[in-house]
gemmi code that builds the backbone of each chain (N, CA, C; Angstrom):
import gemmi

chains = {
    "A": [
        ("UNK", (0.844, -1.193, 0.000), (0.000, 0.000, 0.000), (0.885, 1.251, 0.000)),
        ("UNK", (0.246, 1.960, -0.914), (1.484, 3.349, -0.725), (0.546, 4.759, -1.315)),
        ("UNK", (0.805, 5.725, -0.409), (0.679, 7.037, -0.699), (0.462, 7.678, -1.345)),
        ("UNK", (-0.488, 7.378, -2.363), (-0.471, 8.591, -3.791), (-0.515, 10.090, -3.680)),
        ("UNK", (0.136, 11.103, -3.968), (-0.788, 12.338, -3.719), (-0.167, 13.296, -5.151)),
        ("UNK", (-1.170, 14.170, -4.893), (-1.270, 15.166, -6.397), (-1.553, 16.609, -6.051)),
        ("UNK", (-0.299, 17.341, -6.603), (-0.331, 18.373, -6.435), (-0.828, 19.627, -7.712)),
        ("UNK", (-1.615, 20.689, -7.582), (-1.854, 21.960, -8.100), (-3.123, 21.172, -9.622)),
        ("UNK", (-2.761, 21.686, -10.747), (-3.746, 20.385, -11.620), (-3.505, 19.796, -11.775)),
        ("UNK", (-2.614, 18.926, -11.261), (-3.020, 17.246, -11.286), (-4.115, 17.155, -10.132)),
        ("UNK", (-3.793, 17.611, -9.125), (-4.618, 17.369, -8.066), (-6.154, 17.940, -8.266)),
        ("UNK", (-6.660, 18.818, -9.182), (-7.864, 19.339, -9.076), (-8.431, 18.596, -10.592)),
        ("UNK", (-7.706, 18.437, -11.131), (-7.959, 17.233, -12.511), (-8.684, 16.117, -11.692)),
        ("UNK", (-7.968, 15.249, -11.105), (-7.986, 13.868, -10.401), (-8.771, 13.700, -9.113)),
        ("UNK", (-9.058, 15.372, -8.646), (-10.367, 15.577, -7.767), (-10.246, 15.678, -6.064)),
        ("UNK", (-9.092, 15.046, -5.877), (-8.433, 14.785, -4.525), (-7.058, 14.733, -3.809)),
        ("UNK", (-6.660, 15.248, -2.954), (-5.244, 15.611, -2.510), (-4.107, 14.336, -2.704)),
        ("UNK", (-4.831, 13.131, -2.036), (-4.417, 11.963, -1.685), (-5.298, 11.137, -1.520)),
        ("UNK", (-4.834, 9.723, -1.928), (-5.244, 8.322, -1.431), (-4.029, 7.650, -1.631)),
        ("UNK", (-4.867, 6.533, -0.770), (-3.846, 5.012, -0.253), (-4.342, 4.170, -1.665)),
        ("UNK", (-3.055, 3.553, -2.048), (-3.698, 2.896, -3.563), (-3.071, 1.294, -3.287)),
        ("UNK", (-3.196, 0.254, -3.289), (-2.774, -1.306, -3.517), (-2.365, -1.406, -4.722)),
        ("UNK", (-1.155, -1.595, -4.703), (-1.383, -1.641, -6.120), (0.573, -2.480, -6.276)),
        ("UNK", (0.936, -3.895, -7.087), (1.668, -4.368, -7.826), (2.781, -4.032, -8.667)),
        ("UNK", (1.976, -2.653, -9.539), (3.651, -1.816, -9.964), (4.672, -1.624, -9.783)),
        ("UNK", (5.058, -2.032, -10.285), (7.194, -2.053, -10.280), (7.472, -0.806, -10.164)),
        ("UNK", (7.353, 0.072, -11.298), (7.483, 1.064, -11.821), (6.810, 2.330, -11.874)),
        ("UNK", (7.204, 3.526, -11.319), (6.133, 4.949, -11.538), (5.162, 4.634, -12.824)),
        ("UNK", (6.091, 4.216, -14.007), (5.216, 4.505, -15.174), (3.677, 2.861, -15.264)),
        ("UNK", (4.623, 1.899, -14.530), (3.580, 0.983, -14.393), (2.003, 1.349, -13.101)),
        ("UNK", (2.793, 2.521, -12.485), (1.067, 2.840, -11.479), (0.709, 3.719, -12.104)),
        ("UNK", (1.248, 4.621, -13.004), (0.783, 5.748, -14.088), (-0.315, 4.611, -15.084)),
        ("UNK", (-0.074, 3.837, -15.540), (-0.770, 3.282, -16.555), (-1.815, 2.621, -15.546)),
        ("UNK", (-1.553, 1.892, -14.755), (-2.845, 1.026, -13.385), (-4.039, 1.976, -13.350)),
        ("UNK", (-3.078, 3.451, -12.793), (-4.334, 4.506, -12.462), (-4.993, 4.874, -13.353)),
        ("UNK", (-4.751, 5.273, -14.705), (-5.183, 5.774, -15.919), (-5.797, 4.795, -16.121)),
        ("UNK", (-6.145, 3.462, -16.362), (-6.534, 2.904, -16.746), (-8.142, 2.363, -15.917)),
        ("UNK", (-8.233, 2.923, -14.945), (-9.586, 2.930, -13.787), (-10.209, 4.123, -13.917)),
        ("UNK", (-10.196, 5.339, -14.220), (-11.350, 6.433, -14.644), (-10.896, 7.408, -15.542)),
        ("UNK", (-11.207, 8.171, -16.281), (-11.575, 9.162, -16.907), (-10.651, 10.053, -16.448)),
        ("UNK", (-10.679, 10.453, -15.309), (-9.987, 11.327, -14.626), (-8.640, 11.298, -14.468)),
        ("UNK", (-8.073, 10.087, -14.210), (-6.766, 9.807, -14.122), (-6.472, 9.531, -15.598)),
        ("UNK", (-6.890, 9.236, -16.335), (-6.567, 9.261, -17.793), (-6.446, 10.829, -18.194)),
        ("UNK", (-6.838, 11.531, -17.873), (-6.359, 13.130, -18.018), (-5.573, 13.552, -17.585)),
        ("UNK", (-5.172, 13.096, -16.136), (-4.308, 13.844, -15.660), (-2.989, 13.244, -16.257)),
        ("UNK", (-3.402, 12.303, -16.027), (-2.202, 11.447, -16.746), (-1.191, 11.603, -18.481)),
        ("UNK", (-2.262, 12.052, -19.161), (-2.458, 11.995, -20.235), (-0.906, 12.795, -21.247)),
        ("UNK", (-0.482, 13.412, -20.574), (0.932, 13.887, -20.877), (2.186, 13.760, -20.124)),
        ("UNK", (2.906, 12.453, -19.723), (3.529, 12.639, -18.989), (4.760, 13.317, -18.973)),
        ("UNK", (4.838, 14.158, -19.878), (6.367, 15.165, -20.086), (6.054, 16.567, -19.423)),
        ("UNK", (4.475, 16.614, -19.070), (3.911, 18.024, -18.778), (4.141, 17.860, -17.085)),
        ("UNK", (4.786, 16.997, -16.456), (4.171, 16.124, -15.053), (6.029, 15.747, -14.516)),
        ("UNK", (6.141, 16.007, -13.330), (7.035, 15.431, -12.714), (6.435, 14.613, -11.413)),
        ("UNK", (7.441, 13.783, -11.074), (7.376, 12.757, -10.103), (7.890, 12.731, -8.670)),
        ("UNK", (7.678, 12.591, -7.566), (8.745, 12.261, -6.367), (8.463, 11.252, -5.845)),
        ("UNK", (9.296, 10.391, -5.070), (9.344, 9.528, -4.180), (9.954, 9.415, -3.021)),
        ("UNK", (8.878, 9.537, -2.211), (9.604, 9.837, -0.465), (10.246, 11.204, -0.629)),
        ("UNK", (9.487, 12.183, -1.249), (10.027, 13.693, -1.156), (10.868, 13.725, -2.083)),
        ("UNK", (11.856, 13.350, -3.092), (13.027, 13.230, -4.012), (12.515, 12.755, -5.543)),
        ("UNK", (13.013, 13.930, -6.037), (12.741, 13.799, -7.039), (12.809, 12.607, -7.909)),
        ("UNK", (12.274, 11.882, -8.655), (12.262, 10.871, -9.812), (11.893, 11.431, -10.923)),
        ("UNK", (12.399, 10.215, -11.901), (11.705, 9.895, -13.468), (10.884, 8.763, -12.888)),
        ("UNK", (10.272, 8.668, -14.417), (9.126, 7.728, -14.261), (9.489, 6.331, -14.609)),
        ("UNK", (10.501, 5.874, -14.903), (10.906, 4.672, -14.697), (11.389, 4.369, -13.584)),
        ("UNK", (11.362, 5.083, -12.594), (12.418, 4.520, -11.411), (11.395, 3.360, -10.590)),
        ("UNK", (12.121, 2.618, -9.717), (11.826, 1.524, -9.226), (10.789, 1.956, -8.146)),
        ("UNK", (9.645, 1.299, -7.794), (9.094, 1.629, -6.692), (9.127, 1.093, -5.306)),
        ("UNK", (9.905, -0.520, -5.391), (9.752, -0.944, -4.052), (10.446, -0.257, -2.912)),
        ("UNK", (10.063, -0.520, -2.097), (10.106, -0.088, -0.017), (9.801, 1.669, -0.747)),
        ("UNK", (9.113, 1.986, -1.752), (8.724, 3.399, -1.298), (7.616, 3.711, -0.631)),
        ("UNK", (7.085, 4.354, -0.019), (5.744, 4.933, 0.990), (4.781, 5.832, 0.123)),
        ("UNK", (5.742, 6.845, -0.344), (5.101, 8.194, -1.076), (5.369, 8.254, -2.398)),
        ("UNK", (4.343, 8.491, -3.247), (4.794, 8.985, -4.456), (3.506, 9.924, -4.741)),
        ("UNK", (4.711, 11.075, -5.509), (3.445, 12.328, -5.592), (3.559, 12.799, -6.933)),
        ("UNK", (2.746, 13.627, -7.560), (2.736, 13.599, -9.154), (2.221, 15.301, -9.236)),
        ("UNK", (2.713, 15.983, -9.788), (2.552, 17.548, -10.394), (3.387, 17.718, -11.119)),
        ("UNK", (2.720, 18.933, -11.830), (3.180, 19.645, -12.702), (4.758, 20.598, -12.219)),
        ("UNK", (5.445, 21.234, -12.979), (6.940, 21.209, -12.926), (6.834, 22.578, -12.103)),
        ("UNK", (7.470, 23.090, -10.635), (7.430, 24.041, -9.938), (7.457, 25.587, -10.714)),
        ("UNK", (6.664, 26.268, -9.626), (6.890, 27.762, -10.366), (7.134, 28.518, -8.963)),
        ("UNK", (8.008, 28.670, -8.445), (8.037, 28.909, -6.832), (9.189, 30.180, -7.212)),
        ("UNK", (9.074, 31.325, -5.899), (10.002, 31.895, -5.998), (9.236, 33.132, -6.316)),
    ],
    "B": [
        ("UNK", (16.209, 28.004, 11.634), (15.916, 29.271, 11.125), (16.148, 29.568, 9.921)),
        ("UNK", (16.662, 28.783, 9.044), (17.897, 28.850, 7.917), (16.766, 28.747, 7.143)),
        ("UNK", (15.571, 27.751, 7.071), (14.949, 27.244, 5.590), (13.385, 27.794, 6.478)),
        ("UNK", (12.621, 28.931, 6.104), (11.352, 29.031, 6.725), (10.474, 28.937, 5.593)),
        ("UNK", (9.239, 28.089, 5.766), (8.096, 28.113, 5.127), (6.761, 28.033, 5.691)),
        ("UNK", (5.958, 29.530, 5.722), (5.056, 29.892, 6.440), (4.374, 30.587, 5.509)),
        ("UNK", (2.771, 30.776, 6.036), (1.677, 31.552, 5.679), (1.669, 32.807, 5.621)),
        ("UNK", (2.586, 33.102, 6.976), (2.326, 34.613, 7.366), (3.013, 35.363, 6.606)),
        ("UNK", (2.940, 37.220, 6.719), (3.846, 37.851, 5.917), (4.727, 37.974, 6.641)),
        ("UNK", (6.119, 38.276, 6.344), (7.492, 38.802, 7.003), (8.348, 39.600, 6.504)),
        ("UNK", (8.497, 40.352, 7.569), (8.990, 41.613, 7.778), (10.566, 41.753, 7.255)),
        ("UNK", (10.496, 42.167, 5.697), (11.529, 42.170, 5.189), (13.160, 43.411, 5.909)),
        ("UNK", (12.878, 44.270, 6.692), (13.400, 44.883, 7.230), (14.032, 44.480, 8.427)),
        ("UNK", (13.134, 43.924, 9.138), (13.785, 43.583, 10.434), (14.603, 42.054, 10.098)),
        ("UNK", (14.095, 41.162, 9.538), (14.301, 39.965, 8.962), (16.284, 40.364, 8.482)),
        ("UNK", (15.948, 41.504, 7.510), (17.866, 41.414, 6.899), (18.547, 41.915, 7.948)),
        ("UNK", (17.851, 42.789, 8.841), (18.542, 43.589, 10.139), (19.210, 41.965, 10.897)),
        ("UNK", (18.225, 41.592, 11.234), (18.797, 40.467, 12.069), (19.577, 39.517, 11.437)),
        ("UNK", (19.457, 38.914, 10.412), (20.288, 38.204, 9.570), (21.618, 38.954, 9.471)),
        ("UNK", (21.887, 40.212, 9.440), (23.022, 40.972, 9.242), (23.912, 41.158, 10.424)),
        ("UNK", (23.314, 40.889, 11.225), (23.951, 41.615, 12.715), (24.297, 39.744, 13.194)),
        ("UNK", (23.486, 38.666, 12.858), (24.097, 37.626, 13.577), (25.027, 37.123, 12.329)),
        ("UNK", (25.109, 37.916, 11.254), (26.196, 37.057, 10.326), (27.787, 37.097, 10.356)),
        ("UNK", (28.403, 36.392, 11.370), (29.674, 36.894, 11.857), (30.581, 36.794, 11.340)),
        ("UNK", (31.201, 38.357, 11.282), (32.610, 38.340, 10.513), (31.646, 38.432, 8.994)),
        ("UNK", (30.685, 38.942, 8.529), (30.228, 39.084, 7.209), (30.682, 41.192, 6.815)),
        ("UNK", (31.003, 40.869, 5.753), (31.571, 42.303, 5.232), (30.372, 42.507, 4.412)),
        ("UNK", (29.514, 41.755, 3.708), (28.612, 41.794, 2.589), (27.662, 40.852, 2.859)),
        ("UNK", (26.165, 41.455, 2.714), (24.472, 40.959, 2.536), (23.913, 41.034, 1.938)),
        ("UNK", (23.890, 40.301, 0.677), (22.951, 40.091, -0.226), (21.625, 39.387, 0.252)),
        ("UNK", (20.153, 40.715, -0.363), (19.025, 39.697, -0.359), (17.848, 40.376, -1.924)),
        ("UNK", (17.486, 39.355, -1.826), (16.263, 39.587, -2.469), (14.733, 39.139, -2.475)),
        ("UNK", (14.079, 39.868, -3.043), (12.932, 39.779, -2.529), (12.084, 39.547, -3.298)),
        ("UNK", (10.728, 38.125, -3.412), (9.709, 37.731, -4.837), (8.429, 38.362, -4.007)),
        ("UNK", (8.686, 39.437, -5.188), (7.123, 40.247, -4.878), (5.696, 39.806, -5.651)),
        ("UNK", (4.523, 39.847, -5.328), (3.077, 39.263, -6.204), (3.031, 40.518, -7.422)),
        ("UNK", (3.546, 40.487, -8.726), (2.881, 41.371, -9.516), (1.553, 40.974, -10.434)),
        ("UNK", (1.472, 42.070, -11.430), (-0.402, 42.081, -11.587), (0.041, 42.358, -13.134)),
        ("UNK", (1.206, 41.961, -13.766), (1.441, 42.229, -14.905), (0.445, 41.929, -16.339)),
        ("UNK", (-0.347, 40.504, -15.781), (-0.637, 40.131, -17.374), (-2.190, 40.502, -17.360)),
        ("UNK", (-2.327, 40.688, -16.290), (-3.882, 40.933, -16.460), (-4.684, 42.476, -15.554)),
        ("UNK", (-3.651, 42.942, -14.957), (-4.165, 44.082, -14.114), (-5.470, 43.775, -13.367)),
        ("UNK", (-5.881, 42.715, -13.357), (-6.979, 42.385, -12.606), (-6.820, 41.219, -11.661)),
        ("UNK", (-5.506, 41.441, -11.060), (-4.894, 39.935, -10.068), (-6.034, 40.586, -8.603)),
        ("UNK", (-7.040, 39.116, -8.527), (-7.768, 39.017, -6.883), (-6.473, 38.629, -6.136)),
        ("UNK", (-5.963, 37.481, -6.675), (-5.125, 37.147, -5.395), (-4.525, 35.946, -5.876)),
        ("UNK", (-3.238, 35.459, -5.505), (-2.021, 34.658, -5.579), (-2.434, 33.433, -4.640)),
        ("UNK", (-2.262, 32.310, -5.472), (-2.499, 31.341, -4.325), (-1.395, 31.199, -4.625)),
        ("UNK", (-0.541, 30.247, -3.528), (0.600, 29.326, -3.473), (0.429, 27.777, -2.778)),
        ("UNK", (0.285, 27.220, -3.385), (0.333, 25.458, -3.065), (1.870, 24.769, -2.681)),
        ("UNK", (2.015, 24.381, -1.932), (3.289, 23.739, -1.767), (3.130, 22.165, -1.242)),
        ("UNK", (4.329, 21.492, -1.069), (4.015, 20.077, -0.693), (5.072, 20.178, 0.919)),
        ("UNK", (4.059, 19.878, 2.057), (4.618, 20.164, 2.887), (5.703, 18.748, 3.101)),
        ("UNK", (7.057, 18.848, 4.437), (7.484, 17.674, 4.039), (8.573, 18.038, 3.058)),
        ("UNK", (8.345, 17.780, 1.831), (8.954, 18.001, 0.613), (9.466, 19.325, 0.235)),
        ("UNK", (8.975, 20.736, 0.790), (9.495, 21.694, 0.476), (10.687, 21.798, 1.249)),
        ("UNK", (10.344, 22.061, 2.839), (11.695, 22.209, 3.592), (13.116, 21.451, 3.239)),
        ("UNK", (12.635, 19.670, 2.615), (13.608, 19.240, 2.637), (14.156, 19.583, 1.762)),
        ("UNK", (13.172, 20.188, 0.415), (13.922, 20.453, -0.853), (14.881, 21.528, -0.885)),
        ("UNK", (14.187, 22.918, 0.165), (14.690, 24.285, 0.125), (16.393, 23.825, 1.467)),
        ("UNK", (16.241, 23.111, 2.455), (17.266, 23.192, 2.578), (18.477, 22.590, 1.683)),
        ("UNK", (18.367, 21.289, 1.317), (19.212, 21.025, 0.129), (19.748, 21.869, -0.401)),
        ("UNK", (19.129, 22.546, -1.097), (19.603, 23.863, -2.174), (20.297, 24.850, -1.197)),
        ("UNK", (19.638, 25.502, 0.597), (20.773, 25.637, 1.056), (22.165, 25.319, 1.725)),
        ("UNK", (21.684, 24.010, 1.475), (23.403, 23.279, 1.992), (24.938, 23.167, 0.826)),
        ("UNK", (23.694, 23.066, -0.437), (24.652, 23.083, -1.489), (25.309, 24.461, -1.610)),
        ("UNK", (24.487, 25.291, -1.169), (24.793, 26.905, -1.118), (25.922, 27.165, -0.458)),
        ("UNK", (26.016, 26.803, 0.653), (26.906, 26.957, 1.979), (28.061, 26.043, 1.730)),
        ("UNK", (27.828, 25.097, 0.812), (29.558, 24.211, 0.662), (29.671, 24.999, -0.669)),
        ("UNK", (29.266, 25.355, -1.519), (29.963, 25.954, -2.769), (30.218, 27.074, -2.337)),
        ("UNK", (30.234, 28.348, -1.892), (30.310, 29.438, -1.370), (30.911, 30.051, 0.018)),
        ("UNK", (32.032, 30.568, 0.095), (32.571, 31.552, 1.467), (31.376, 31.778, 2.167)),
        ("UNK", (29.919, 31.313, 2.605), (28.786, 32.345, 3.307), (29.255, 31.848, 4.756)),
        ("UNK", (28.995, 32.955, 5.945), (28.475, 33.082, 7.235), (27.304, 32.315, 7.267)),
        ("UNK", (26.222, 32.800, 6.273), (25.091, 32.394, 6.735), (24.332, 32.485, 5.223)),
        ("UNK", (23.190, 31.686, 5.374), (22.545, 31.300, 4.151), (20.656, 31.745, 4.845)),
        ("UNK", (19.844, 32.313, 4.776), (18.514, 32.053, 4.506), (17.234, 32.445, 3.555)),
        ("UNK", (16.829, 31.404, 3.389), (15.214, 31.472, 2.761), (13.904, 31.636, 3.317)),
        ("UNK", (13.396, 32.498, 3.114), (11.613, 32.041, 3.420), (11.091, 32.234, 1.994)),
        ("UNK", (9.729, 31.146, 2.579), (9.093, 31.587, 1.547), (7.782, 30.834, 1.822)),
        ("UNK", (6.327, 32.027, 1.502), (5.407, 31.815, 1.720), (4.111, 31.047, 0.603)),
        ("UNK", (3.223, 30.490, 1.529), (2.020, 29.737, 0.725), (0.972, 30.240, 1.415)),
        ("UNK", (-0.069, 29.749, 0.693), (-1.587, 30.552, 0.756), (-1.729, 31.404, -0.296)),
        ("UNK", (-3.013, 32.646, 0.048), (-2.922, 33.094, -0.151), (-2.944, 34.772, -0.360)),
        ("UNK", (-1.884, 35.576, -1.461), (-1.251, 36.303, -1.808), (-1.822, 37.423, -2.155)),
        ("UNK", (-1.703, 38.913, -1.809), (-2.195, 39.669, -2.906), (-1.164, 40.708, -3.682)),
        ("UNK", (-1.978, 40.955, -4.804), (-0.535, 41.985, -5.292), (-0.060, 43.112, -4.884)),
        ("UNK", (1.502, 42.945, -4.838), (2.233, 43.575, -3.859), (3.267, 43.063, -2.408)),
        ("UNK", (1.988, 41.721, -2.253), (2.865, 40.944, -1.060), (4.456, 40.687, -1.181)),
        ("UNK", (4.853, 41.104, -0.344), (6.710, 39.760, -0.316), (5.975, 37.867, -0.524)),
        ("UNK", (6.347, 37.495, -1.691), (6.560, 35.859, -1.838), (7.365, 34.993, -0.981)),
        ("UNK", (8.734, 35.651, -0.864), (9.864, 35.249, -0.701), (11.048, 35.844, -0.576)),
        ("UNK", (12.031, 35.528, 0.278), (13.538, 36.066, 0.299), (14.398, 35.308, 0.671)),
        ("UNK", (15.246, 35.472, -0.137), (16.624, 34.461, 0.149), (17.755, 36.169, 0.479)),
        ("UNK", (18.271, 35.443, 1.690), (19.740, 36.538, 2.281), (20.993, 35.793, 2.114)),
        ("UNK", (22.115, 36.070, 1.632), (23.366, 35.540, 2.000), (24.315, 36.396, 2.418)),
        ("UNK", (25.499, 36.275, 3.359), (25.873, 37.138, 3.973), (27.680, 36.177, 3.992)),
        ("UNK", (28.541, 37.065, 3.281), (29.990, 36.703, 3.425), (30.680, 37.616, 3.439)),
        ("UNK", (32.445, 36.926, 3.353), (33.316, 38.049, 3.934), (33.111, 39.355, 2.926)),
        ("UNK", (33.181, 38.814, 1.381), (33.325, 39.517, 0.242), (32.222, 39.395, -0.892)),
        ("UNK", (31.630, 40.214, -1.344), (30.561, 40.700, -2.195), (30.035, 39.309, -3.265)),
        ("UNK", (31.187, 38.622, -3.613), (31.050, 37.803, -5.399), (30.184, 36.779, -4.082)),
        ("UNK", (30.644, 36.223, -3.427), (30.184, 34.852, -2.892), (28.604, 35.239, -2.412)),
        ("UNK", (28.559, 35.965, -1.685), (27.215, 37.030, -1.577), (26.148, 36.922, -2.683)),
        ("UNK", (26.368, 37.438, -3.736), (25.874, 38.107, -4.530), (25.399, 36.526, -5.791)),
        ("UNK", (26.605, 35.475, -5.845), (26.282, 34.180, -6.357), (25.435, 33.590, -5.710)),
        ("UNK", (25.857, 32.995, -4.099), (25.202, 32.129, -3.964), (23.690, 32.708, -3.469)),
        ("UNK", (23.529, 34.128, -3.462), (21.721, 34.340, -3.918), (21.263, 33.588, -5.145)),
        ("UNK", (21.773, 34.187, -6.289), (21.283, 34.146, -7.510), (20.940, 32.275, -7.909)),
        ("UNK", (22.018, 31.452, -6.984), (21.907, 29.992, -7.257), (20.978, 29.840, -6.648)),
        ("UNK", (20.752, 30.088, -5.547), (19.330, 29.891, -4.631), (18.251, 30.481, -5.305)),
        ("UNK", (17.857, 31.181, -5.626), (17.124, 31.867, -6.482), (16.769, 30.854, -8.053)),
        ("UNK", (18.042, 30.486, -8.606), (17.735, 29.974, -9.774), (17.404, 27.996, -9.348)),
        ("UNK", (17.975, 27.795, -8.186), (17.347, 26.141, -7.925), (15.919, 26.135, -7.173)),
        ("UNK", (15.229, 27.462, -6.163), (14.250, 27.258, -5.845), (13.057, 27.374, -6.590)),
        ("UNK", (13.343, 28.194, -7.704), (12.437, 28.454, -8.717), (11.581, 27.082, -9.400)),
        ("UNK", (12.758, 26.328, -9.465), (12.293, 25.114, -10.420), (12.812, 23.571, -9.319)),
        ("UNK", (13.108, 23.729, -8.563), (13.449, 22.324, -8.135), (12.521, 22.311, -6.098)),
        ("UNK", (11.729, 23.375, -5.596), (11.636, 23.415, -4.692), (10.392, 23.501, -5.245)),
        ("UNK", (9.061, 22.663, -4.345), (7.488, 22.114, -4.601), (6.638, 22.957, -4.537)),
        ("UNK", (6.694, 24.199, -5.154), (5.412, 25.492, -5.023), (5.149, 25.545, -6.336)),
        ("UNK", (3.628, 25.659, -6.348), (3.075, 26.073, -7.275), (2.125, 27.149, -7.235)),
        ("UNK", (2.206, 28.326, -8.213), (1.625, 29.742, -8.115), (0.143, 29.342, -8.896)),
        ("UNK", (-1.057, 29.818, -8.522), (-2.160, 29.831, -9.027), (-2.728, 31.151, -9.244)),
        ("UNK", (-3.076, 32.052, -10.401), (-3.726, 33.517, -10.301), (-4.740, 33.745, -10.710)),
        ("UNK", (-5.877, 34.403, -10.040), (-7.113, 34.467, -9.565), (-7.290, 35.500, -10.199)),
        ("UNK", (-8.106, 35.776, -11.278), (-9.021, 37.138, -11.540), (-10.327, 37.036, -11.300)),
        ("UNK", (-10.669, 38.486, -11.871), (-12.310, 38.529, -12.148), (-12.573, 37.704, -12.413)),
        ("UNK", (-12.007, 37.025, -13.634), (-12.846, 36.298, -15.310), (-11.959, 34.750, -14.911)),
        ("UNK", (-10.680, 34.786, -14.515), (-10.167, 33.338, -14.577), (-9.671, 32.942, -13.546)),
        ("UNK", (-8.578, 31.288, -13.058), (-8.175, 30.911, -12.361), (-7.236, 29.888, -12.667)),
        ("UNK", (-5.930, 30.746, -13.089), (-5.059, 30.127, -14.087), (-3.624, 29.456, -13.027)),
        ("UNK", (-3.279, 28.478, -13.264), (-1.728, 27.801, -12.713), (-0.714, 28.543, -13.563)),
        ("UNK", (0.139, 29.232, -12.805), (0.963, 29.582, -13.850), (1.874, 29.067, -14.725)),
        ("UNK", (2.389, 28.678, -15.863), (3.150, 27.680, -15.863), (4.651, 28.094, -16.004)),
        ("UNK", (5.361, 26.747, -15.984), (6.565, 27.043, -15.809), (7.110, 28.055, -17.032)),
        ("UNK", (8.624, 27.990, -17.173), (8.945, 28.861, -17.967), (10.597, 28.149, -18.538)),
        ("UNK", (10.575, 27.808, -19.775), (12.238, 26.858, -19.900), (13.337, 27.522, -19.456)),
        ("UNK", (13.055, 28.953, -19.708), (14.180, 29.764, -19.344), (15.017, 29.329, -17.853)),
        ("UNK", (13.958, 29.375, -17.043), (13.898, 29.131, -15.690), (14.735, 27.329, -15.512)),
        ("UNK", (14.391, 26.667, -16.197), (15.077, 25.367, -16.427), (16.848, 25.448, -16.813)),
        ("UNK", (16.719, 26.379, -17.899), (17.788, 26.566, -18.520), (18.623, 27.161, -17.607)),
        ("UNK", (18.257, 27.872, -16.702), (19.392, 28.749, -15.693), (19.930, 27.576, -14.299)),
        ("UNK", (19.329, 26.655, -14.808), (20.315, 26.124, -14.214), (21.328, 25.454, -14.410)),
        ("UNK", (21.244, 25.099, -15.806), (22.649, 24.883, -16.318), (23.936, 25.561, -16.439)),
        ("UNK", (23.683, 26.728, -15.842), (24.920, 27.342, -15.410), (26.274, 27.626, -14.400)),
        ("UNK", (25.213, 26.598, -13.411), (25.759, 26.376, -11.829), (26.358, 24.630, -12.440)),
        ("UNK", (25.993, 24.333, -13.366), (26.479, 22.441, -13.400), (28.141, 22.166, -13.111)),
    ],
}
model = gemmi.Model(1)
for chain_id, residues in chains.items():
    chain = gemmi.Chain(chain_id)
    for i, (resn, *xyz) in enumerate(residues, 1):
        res = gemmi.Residue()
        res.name, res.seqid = resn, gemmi.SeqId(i, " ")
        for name, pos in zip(("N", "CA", "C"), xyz):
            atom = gemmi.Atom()
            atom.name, atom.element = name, gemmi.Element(name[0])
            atom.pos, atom.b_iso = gemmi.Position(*pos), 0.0
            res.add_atom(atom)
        chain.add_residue(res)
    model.add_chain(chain)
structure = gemmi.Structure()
structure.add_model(model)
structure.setup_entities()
């Protein structure tokens, strides 16, 4: 079980801050395709993943990186801070 | 004290006063300051800022630790605020404070150019008519290939 959460529009695309997801995926891009593939919604947000960065356990990733012993993985669009 | 991320506004005056006076043995204080402007639409209600809590501090200190081993500084700090903003507010300030001006005056501008794009805030702007995310900008990507 691990941590999904979504920040700025991903998060108002996909409707909700966070959930706990079960889920088999090896791979960021293998729970990218799991989720997209269960509603409408996550198929949008999803729907460009070059527009979208990744973290795990706070640290940045790509979307191939490995997922086991991670807790958190969070998904937004690329910072505008400052 | 080094990495602050808060709601409230802060007091850009007293904030460099004190940063200046505990920066020991500093000859030179560089700061700067991200103000809310109203450029594209003259009709800004108000600035949200979203951040990922957790994930910012750890991100913003990173960027100041890397600061403090590449650079002569006394002292290194950031704030920087979420919620929201109206135009005119202070966003943000990064201070650095060393013996001599160049180290000063860099390791702002690196802090400045890694929090922009590698630290978890995202700006949202509110008008009359819309309620737009701002988006990034490559430029902003690109400046950091200069510190590599």
């Amino acid at each position: 079980m691990i941590q999904v959460m979504y920040f700025a529009w991903v998060r108002e695309r996909i409707g909700q801050p966070k959930e706990h997801v079960e889920t088999s995926a090896t791979t960021v891009r293998e729970l990218v395709s799991e989720l997209s593939s269960r509603e409408p919604r996550y198929e949008a947000a999803f729907a460009d993943l070059t527009a979208l960065k990744v973290a795990l356990d706070q640290e940045l990733a790509d979307f191939d990186a490995p997922l086991a012993g991670v807790k958190e993985v969070a998904f937004f669009p690329p910072m505008t801070g400052g | 004290m080094a990495v602050l991320v808060q709601s409230e506004p802060f007091d850009l005056g007293a904030v460099t006063t004190e940063f200046a006076q505990n920066a020991d043995g500093a000859g030179a204080v560089v700061t700067f300051t991200g103000i809310v402007r109203d450029l594209a639409t003259h009709d800004l209600k108000e600035m949200i800022i979203e951040h990922y809590p957790g994930m910012t501090e750890k991100a913003l200190s990173n960027i100041r630790d890397q600061a403090m081993e590449r650079w002569a500084l006394a002292d290194a700090l950031v704030i920087h605020r979420y919620g929201r903003l109206k135009a005119g507010d202070h966003i943000m300030m990064v201070a650095t404070a060393s013996k001599h001006r160049k180290d000063a005056f860099e390791a702002a501008e690196f802090l400045m150019d890694y929090l922009k794009s590698r630290a978890p805030f995202w700006k949202k702007e509110i008008t009359s008519k819309r309620a737009d995310w701002v988006a990034s900008k490559q430029e902003d990507e690109d400046a950091l290939t200069r510190w590599d």
